[in-house]
C-alpha positions as CSV (number, residue, x, y, z in Angstrom):
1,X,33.3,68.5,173.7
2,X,32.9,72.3,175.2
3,X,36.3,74.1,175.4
4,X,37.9,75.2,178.4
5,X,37.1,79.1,179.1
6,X,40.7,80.8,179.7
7,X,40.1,83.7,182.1
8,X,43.0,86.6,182.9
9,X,42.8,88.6,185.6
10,X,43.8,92.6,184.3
11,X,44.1,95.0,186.3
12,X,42.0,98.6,186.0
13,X,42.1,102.0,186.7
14,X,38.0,103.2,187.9
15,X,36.9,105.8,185.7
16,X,36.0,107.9,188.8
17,X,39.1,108.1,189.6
18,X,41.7,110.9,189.2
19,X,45.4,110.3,188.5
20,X,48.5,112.6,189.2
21,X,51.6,111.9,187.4
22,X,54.9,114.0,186.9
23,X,56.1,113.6,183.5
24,X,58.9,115.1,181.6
25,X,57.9,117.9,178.5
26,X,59.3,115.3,175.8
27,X,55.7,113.9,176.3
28,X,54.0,117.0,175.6
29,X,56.3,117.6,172.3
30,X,55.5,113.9,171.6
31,X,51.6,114.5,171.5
32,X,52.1,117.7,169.6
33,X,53.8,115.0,167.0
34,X,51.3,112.1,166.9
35,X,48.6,115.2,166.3
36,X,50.5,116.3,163.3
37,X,51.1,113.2,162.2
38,X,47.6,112.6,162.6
39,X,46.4,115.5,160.3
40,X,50.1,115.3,157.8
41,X,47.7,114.0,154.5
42,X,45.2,116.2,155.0
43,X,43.9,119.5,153.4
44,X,43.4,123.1,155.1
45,X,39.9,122.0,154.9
46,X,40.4,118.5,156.1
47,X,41.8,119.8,159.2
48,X,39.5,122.5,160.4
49,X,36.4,120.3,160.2
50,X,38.3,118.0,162.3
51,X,39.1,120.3,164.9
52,X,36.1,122.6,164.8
53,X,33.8,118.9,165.6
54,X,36.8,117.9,168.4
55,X,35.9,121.6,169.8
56,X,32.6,121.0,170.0
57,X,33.1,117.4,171.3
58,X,32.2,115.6,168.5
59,X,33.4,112.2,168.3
60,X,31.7,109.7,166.0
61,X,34.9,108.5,164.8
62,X,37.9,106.7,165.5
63,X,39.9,109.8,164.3
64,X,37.4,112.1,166.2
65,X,37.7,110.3,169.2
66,X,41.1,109.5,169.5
67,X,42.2,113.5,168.4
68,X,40.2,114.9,171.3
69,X,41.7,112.4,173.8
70,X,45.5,113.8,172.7
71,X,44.0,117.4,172.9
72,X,42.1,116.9,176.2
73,X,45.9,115.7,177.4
74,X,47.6,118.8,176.1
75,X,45.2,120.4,177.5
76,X,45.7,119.5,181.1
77,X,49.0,119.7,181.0
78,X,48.8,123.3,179.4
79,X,47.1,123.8,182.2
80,X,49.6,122.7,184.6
81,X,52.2,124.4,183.0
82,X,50.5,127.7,183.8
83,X,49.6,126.9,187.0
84,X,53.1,126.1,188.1
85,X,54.7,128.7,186.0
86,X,56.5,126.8,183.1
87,X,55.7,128.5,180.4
88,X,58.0,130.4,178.2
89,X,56.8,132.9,175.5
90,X,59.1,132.2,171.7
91,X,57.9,134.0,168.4
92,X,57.8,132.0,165.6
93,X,57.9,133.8,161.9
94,X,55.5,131.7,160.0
95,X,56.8,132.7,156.3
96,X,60.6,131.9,157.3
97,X,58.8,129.0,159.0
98,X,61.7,129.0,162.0
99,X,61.2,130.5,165.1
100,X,63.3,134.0,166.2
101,X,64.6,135.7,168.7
102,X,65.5,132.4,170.5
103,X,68.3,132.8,173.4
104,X,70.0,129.1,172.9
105,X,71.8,128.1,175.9
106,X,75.6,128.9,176.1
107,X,77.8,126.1,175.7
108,X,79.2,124.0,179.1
109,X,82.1,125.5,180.9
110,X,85.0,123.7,180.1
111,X,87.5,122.8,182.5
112,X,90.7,124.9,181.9
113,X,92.7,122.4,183.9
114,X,95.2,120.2,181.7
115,X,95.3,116.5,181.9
116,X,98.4,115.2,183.8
């Protein structure tokens, strides 16, 4: 007896087609993790040869392929960022590991009225 073919109907997004989105940063510093993540086990080494073949657009492997995808995302939205003026310039001391010179935002006003 043949079995019954179960067919879904998905939908899809054309890969001609371009998408605008608005997206808060959180997403960009989220990338910037999952990349990290992605490279946390490995040597100096390791990780250049990963991102010298994802700058060439090498991608013959899961890791490969799935590295320049998150990079070709930070990208455009580095791009966006300068287009639109978003950018802010921090220095970062790389022996101290912490970054300096950072303005941190003053705290709320309080109210200065009393409860009744």
């Amino acid at each position: 007896m043949e079995e019954a073919k179960k067919i879904v109907d998905l939908d899809t997004i054309p890969l001609d087609k371009v998408v605008t989105i608005e997206m808060p940063t959180a997403v960009y510093i989220r990338i910037n993790r999952i990349i990290h993540n992605m490279v946390a086990n490995k040597t100096a080494e390791e990780i250049t040869d990963l991102f010298k073949k994802v700058g060439e657009g090498i991608q013959e492997t899961d890791e490969e392929f799935n590295l320049y995808t998150l990079i070709y995302i930070q990208l455009l939205i580095e791009d966006k960022c300068d287009k639109d003026n978003l950018k802010s310039k921090v220095s970062f001391d790389v022996d101290k590991n912490e970054f300096v010179n950072i303005t941190k935002n003053p705290p709320a006003p309080q109210s200065q009225s009393q409860p009744e």
